[in-house]
Structure formats: C-alpha cells, structure tokens
N, CA and C atoms as an extended XYZ file, in Angstrom:
558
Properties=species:S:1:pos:R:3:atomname:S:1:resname:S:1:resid:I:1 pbc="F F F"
N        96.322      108.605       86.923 N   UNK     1
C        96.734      109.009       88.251 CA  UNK     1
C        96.577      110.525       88.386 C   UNK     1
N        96.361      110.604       89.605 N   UNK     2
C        95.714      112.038       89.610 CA  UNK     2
C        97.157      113.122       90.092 C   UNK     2
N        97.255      114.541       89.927 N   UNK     3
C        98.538      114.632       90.769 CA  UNK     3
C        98.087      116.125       91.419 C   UNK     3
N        98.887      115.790       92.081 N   UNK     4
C        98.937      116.629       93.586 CA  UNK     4
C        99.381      118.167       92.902 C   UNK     4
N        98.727      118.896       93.192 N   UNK     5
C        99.149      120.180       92.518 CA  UNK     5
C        99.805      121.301       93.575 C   UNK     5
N       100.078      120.915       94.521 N   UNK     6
C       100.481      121.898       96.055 CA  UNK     6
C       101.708      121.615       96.995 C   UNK     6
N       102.479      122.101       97.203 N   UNK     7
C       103.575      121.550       98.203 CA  UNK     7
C       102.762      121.978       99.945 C   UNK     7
N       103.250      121.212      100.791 N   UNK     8
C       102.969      121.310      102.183 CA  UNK     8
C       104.085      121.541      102.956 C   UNK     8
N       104.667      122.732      102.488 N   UNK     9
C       105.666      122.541      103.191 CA  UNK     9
C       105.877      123.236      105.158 C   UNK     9
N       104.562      123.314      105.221 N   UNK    10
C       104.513      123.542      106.502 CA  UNK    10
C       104.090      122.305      107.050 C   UNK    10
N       104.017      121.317      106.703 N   UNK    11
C       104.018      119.913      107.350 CA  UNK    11
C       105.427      119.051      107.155 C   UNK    11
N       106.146      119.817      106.927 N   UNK    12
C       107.426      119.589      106.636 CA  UNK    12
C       107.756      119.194      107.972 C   UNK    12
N       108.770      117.783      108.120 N   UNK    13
C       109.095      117.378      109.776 CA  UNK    13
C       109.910      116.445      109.695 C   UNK    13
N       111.274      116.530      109.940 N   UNK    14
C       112.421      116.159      109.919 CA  UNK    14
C       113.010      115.446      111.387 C   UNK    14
N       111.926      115.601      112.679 N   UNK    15
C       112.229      115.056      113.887 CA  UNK    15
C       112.977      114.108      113.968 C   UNK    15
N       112.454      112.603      113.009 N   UNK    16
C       113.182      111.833      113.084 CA  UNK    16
C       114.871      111.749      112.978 C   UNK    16
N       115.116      113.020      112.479 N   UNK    17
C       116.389      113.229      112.237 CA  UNK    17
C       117.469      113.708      113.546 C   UNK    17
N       118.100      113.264      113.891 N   UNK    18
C       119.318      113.811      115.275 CA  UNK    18
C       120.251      114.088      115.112 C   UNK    18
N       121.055      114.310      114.547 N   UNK    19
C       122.443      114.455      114.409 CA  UNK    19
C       123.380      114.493      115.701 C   UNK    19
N       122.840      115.030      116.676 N   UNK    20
C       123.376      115.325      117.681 CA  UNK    20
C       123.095      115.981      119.018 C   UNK    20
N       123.419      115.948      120.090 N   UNK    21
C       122.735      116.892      121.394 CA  UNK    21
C       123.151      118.482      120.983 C   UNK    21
N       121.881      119.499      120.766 N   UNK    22
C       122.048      120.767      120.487 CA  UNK    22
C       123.177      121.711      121.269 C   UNK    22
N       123.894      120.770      122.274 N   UNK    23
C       125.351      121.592      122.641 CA  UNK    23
C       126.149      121.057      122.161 C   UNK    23
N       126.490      120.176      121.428 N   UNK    24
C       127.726      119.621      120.731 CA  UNK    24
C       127.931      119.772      119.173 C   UNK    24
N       126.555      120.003      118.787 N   UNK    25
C       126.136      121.211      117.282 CA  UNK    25
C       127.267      122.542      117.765 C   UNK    25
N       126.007      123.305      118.624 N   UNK    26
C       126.465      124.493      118.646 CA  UNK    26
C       127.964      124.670      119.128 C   UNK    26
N       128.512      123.711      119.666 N   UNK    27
C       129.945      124.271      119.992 CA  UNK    27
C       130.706      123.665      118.703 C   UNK    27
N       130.539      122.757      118.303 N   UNK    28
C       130.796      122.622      116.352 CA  UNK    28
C       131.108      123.838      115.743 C   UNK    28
N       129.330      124.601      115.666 N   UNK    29
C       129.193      125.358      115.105 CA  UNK    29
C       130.498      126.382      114.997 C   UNK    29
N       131.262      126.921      116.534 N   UNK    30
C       131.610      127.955      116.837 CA  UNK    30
C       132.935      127.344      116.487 C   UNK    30
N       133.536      126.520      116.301 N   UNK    31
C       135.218      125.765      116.095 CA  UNK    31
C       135.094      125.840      114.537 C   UNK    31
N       133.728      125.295      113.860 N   UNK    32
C       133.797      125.366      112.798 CA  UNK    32
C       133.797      126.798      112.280 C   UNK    32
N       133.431      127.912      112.918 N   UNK    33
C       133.165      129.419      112.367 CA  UNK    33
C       134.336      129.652      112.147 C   UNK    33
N       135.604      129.483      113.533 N   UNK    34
C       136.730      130.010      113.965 CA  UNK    34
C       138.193      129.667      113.400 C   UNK    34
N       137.825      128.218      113.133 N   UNK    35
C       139.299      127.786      112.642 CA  UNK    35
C       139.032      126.620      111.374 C   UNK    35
N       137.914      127.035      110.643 N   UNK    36
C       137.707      125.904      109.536 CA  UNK    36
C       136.993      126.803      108.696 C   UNK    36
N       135.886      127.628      108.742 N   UNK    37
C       135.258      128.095      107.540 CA  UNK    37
C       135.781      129.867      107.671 C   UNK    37
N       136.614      129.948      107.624 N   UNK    38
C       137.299      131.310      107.351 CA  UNK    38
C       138.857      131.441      106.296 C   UNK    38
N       139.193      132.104      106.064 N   UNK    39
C       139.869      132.760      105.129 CA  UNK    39
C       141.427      132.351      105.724 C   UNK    39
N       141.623      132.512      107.374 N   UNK    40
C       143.155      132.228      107.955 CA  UNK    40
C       143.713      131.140      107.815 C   UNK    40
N       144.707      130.907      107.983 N   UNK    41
C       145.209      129.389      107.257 CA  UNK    41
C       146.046      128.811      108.432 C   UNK    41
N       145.240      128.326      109.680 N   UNK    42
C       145.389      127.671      110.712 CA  UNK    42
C       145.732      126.151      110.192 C   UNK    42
N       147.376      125.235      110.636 N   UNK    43
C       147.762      124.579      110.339 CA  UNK    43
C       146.986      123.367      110.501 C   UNK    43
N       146.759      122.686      109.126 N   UNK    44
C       146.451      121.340      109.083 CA  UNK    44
C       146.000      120.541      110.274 C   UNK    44
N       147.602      120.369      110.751 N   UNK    45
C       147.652      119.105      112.049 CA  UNK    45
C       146.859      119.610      113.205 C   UNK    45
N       146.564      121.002      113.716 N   UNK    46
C       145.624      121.444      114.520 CA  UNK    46
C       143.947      121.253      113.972 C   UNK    46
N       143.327      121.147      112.520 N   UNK    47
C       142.344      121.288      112.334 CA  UNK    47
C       141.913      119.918      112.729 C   UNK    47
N       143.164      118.897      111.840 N   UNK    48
C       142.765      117.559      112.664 CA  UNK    48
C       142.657      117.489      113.785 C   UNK    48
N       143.017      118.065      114.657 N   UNK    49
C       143.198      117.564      116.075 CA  UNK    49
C       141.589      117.894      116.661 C   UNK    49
N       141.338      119.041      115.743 N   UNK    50
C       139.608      119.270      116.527 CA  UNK    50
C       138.670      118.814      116.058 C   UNK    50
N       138.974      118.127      114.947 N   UNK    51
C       138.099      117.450      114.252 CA  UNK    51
C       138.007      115.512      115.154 C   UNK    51
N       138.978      115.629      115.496 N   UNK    52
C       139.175      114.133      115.872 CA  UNK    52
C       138.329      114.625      117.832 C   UNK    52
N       138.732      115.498      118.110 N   UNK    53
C       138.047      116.179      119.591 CA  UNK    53
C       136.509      115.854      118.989 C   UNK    53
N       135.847      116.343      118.208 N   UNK    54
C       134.459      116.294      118.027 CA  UNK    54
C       133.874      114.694      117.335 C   UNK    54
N       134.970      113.850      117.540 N   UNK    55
C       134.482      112.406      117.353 CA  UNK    55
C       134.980      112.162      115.142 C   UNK    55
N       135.130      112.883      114.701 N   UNK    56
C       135.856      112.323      113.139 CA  UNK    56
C       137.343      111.531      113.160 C   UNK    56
N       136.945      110.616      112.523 N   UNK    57
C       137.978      109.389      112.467 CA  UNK    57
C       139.248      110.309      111.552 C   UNK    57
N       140.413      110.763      111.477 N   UNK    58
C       141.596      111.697      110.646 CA  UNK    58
C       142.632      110.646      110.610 C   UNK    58
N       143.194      110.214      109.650 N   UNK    59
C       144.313      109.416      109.277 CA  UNK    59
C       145.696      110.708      109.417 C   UNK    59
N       146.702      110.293      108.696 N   UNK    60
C       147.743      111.187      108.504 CA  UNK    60
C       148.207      111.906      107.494 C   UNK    60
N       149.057      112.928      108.050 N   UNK    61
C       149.459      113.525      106.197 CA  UNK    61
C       147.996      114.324      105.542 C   UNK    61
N       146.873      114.776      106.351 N   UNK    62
C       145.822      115.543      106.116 CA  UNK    62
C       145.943      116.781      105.679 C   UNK    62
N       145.902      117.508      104.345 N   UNK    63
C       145.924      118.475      104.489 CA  UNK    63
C       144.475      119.563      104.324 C   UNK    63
N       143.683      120.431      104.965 N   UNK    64
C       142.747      121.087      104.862 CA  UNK    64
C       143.342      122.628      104.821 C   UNK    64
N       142.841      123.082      103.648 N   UNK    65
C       142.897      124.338      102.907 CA  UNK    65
C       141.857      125.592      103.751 C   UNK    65
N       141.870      126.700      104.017 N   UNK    66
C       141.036      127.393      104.397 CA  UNK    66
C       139.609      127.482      103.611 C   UNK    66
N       139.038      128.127      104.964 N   UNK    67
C       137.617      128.277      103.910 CA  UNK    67
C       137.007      126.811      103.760 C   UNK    67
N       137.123      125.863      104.393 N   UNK    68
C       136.364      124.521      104.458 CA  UNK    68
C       135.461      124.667      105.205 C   UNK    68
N       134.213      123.954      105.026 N   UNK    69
C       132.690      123.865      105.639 CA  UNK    69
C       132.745      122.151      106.468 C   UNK    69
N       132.696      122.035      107.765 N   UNK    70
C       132.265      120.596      107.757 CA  UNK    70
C       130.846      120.728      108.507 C   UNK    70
N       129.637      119.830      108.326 N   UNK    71
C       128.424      120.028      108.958 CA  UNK    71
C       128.962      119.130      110.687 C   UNK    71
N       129.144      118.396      110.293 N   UNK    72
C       129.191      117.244      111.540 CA  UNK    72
C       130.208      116.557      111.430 C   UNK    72
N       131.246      116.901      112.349 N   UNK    73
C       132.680      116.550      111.996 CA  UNK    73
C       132.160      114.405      112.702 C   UNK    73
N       131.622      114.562      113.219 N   UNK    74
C       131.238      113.152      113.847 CA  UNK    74
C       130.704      112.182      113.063 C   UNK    74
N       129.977      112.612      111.783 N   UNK    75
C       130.016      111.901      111.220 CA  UNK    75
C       131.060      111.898      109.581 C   UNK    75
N       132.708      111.740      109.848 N   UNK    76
C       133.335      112.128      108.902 CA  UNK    76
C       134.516      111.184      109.305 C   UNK    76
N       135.215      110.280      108.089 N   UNK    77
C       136.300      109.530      108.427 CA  UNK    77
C       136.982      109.567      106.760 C   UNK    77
N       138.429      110.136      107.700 N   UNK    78
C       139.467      110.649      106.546 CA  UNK    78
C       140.312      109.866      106.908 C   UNK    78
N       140.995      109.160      105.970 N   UNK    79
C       142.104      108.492      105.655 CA  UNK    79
C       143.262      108.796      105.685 C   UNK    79
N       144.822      108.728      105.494 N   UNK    80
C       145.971      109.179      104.964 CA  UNK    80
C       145.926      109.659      103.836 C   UNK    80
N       146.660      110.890      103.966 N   UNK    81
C       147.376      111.274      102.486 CA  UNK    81
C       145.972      111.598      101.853 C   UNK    81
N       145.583      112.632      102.278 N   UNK    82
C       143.952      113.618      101.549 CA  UNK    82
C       144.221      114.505      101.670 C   UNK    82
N       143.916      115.464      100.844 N   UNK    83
C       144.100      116.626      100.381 CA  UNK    83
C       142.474      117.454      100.065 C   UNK    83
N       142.146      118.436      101.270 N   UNK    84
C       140.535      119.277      100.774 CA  UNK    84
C       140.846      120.577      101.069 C   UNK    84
N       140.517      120.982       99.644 N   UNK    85
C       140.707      122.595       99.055 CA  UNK    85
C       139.967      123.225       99.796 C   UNK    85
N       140.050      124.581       99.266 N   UNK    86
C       139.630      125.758       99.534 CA  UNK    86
C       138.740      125.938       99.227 C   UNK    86
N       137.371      126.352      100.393 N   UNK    87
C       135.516      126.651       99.781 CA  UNK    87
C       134.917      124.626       99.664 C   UNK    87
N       135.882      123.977      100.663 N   UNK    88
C       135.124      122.625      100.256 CA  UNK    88
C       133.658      122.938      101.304 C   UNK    88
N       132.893      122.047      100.789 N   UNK    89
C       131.697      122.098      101.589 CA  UNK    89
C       130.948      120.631      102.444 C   UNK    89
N       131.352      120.299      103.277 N   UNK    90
C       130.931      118.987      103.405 CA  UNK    90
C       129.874      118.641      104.149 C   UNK    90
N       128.655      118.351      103.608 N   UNK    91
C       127.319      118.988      104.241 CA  UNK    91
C       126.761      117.411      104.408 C   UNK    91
N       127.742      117.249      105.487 N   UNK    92
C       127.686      115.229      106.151 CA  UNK    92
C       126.330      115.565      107.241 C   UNK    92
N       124.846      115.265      107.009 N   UNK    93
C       123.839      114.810      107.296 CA  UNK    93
C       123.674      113.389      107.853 C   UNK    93
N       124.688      113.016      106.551 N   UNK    94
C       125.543      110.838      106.981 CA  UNK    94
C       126.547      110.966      106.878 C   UNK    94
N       126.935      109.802      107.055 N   UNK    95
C       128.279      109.657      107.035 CA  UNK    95
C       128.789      109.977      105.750 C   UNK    95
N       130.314      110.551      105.920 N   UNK    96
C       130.950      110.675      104.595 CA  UNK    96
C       132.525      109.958      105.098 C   UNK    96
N       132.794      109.193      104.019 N   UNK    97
C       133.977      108.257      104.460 CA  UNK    97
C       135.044      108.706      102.641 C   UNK    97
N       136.330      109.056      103.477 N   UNK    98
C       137.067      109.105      102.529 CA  UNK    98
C       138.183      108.443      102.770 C   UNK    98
N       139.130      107.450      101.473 N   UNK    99
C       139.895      106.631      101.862 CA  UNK    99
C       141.423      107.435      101.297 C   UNK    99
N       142.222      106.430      101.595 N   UNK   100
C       143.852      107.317      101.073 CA  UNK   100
C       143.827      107.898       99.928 C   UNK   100
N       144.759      108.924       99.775 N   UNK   101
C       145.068      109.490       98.608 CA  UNK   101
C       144.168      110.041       97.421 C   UNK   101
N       143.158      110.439       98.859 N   UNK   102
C       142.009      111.633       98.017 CA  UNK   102
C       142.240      112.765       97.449 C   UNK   102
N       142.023      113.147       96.208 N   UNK   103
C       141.957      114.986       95.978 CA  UNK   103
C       140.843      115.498       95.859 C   UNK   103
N       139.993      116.561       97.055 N   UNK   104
C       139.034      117.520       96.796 CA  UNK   104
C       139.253      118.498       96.459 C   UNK   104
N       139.194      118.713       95.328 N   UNK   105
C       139.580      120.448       95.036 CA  UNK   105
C       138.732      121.728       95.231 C   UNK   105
N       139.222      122.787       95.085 N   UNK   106
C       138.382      123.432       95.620 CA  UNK   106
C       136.830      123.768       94.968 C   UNK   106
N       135.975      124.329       96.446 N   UNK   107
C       134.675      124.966       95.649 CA  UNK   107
C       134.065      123.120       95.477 C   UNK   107
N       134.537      122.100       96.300 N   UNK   108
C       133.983      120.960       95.745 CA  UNK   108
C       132.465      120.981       97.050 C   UNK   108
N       131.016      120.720       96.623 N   UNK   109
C       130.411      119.975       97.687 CA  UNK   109
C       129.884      118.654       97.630 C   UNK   109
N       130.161      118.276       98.647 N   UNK   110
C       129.722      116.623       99.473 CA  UNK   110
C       128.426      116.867       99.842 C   UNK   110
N       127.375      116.525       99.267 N   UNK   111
C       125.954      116.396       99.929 CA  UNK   111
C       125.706      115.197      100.011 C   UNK   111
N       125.553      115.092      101.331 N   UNK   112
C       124.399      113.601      101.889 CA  UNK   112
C       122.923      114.150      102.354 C   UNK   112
N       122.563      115.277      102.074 N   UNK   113
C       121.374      115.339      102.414 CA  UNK   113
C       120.052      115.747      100.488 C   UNK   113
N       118.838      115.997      101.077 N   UNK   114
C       118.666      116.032       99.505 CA  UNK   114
C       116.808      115.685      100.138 C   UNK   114
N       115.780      116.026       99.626 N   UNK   115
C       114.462      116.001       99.664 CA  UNK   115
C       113.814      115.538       99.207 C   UNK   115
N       113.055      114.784       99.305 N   UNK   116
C       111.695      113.973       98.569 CA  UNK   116
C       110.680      114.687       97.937 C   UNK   116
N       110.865      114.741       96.528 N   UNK   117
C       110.425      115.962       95.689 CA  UNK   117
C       108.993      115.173       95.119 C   UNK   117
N       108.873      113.839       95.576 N   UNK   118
C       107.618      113.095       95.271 CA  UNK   118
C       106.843      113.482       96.168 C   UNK   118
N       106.877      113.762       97.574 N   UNK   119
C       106.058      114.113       98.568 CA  UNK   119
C       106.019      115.343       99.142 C   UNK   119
N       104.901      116.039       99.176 N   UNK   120
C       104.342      117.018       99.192 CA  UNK   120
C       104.603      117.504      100.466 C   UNK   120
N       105.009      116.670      101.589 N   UNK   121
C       105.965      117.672      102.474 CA  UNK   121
C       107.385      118.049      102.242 C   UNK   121
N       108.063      117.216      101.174 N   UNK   122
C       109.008      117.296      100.706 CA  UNK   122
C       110.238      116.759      102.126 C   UNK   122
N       110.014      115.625      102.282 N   UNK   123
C       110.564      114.524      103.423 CA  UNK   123
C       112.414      114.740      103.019 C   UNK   123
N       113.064      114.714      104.388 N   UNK   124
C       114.557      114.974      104.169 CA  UNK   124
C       115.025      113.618      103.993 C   UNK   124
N       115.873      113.313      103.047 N   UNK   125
C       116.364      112.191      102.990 CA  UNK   125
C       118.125      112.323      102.620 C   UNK   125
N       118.605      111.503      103.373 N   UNK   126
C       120.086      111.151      103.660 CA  UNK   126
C       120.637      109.837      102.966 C   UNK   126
N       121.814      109.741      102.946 N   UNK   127
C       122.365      108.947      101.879 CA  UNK   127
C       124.158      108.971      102.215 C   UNK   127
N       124.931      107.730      102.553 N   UNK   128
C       126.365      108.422      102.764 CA  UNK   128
C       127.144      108.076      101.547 C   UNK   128
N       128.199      109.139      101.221 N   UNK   129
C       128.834      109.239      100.176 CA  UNK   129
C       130.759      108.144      100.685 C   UNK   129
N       130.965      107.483       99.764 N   UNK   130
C       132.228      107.126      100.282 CA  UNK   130
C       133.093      107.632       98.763 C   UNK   130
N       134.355      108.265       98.953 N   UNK   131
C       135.085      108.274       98.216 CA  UNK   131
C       136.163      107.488       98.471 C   UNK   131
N       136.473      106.515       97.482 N   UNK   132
C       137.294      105.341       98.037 CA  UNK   132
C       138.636      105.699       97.393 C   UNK   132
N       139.933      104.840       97.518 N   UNK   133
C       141.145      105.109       97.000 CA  UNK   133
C       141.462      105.451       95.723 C   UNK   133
N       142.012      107.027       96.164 N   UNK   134
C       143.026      108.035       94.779 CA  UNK   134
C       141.874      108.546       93.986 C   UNK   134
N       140.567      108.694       94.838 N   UNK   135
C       139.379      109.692       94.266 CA  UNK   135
C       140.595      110.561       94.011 C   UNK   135
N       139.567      111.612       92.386 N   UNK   136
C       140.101      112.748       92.314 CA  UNK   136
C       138.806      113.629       92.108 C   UNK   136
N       138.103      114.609       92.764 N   UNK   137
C       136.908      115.324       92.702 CA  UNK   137
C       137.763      116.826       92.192 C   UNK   137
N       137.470      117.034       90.858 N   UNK   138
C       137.941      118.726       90.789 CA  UNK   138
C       136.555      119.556       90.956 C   UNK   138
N       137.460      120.852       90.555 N   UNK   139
C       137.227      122.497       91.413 CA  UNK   139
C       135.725      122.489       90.850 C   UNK   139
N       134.795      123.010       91.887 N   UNK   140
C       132.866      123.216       92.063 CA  UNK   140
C       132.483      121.888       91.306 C   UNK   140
N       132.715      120.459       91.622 N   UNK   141
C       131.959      119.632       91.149 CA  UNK   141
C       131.408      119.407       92.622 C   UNK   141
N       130.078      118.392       92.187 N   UNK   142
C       129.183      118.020       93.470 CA  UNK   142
C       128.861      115.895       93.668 C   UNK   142
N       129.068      115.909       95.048 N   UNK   143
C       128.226      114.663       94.746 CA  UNK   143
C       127.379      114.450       95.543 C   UNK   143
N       126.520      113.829       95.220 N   UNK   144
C       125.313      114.083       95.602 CA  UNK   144
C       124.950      112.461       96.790 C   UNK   144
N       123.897      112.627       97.328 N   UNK   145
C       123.794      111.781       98.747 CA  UNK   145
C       123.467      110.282       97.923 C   UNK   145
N       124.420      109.683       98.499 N   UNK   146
C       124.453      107.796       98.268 CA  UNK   146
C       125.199      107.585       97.064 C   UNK   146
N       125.933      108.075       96.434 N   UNK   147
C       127.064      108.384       95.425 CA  UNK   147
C       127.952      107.550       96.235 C   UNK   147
N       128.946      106.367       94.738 N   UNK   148
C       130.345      105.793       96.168 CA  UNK   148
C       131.117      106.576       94.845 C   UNK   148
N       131.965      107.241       95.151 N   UNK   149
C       133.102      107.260       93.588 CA  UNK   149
C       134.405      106.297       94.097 C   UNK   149
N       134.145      105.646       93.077 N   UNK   150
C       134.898      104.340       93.326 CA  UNK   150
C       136.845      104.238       92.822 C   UNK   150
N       137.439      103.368       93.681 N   UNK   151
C       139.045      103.345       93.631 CA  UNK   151
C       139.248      104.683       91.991 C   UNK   151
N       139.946      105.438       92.026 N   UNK   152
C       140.886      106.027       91.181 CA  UNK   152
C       139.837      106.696       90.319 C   UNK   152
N       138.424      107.132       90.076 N   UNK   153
C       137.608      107.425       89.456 CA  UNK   153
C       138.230      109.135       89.545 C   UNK   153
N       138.070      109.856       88.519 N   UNK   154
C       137.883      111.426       88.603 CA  UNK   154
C       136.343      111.390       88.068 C   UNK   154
N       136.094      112.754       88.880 N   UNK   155
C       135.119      113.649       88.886 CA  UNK   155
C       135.089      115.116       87.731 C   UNK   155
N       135.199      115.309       86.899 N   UNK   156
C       135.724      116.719       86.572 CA  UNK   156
C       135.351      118.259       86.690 C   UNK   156
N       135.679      119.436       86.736 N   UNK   157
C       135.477      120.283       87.270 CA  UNK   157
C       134.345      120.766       86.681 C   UNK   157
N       133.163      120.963       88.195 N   UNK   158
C       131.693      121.234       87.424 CA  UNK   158
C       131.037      120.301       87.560 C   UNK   158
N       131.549      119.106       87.401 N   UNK   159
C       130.333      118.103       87.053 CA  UNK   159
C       129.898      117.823       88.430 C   UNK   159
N       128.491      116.802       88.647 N   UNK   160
C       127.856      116.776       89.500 CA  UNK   160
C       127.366      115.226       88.961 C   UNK   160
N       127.913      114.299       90.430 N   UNK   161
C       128.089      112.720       90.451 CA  UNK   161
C       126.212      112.687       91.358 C   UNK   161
N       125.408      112.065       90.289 N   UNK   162
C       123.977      111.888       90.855 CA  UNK   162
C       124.164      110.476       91.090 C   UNK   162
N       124.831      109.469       90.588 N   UNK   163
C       124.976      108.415       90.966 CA  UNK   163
C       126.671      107.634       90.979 C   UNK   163
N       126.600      106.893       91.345 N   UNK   164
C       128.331      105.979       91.502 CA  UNK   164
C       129.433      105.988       90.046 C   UNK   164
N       130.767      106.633       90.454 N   UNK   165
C       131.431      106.350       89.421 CA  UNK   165
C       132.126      104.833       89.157 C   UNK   165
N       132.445      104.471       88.726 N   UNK   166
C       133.242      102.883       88.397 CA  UNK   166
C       134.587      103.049       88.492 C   UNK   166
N       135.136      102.590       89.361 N   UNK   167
C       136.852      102.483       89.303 CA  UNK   167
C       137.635      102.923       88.103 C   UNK   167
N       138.819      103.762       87.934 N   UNK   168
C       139.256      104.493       86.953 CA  UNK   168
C       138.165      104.920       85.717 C   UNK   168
N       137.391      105.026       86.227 N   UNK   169
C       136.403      106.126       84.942 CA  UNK   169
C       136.750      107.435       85.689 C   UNK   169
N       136.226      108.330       84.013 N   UNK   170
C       136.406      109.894       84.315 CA  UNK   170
C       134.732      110.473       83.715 C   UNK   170
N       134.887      111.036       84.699 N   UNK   171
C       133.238      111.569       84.644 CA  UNK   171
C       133.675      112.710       84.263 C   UNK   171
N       132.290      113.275       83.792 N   UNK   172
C       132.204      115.079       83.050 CA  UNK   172
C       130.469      115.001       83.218 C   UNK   172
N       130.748      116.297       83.385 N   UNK   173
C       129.077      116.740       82.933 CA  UNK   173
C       127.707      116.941       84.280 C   UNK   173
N       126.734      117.573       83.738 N   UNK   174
C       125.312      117.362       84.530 CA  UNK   174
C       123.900      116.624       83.840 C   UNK   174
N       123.765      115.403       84.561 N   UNK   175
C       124.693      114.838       85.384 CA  UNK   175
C       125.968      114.006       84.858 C   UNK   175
N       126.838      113.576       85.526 N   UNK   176
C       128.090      113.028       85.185 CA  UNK   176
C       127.994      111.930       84.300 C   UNK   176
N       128.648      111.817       83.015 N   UNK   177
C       128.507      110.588       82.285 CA  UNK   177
C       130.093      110.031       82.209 C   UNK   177
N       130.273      109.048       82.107 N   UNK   178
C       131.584      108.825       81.841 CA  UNK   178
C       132.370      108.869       80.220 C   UNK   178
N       133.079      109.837       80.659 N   UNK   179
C       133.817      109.837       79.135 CA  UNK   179
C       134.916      109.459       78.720 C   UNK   179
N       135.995      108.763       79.778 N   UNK   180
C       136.775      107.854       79.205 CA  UNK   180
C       137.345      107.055       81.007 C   UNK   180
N       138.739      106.040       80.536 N   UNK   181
C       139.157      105.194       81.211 CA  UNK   181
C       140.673      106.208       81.672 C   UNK   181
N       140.704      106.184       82.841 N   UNK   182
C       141.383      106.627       83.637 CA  UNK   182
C       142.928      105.667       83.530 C   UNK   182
N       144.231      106.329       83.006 N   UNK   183
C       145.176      105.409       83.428 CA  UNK   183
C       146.398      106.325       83.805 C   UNK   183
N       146.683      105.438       84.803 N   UNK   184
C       147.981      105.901       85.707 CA  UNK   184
C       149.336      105.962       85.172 C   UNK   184
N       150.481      107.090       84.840 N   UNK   185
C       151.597      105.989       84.400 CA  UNK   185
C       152.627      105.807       85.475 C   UNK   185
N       153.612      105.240       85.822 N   UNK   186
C       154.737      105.261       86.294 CA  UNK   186
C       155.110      106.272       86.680 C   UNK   186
C-alpha cells in the first residue's frame, strides 16, 4: 500500500457540522466569557439558570467552580448532586451527558471532538461522552470523544480515558489502563 505523504489541510471542511444558528453561539459565547470562564465566583444556582436559558438539561444540588469552559451549553445534560471544578473544559461538539453524583475535578477536559488523522484533510469527527453514576474524573485527566465511564469508575489524576471505563474500575495512565477494583465502604 502506497502512503500518502502530505496533509491537505486546506481542503479541510467541516460544513456538515452545525452546532447552532451563529447568534445563539455568539451570545453563548459572551455569557460564557462573563459568568462561566472567569476567575469570579458567581453562584452555582445562577450559572444553572443560564445554562438551562441556552437549552442544557441541569438537575439539582449543581455545583460549578469558576473558571469552567462550556462549548455548547445545548448540547449538555447534568444530573443531581455534580460537582465541576475549577479550569473544567467541556468542549461538547456532542452531546455530553452526566448522571448523579458526578466528581469533575479540576483542570479536567471533556472532548467530543477529535480528527481523522487517516485522511489527509484531516475530517472532524464527534463522538458523545456519558459519565454515568458516582463517576469520579480527577484533577487534568481527559476523556476523549465516544468514551462512556461507566457507574462508579474513577479516572485518576492525569490520565486520559481513550476508550470506556467498566463500572467500579480505577483507571491510571496514558492511555488509561485499569489498575484495580473500586470499592465503596459504608
């Protein structure tokens, strides 16, 4: 097989992609500048409230830390009783679905987006991440687009989930391997 020795990345073309009408981005953009990706520590129950204004599904008991990134609050559904640190990054291209009694810690990113490194325009490709019940993601780990981390799984700090964790496993590493069984006590 012969191989392609050149990227094209000026044939690069993502059209198919929408996320949204370019005024409901940009006024995103400006809620997200103002009261989500900055340093002030504007209360919780208000961030939900604009997050749920721009179409994201917010359960209760939410707490969001300053300094959070969301791309597209519209495509984002948070559960009860979640908890996302400080410097989270949630770069929802797809959907990202999180269920009760999540921990994102900080410096964590959520990627659903990610490139086709086989093709020479290098094609955008999307993938949605679900973190399901009593995820625990610690501080600068990543997961990456079409990742589920499954009921009670940790993530550990640093590591980077390229594919699905298994219910109470504990991941480590790049990429994440599992290094032991997760148990709860009383």
């Amino acid at each position: 097989m012969k191989r392609q020795r050149s990227m094209k990345l000026a044939a690069y073309n993502n059209s198919w992609y929408r996320p949204g009408s370019a005024i409901k981005i940009a006024l995103w953009s400006i809620v997200n500048a103002v009261f989500f990706n900055h340093s002030l520590g504007f209360f919780s129950s208000f961030k939900c409230f604009l997050l749920r204004m721009f179409g994201a599904k917010v359960g209760k008991r939410v707490v969001i830390k300053p300094s959070v990134h969301i791309k597209y609050p519209w495509f984002l559904n948070i559960a009860d009783d979640v908890w996302i640190g400080e410097k989270v990054w949630i770069d929802n291209l797809a959907k990202v679905i999180i269920d009760n009694n999540v921990c994102i810690s900080q410096g964590v990113l959520l990627l659903t987006g990610n490139h086709d490194y086989k093709k020479n325009t290098f094609d955008l490709i999307v993938g949605t991440i679900h973190l399901e019940e009593g995820v625990w993601l610690g501080a600068k780990s990543v997961v990456c687009p079409g990742v589920i981390c499954k009921e009670y799984s940790i993530l550990t700090v640093g590591s980077v989930a390229t594919r699905s964790l298994e219910s109470f496993g504990i991941y480590s590493g790049i990429p994440a391997e599992k290094i032991r069984s997760r148990d709860i006590l009383p």
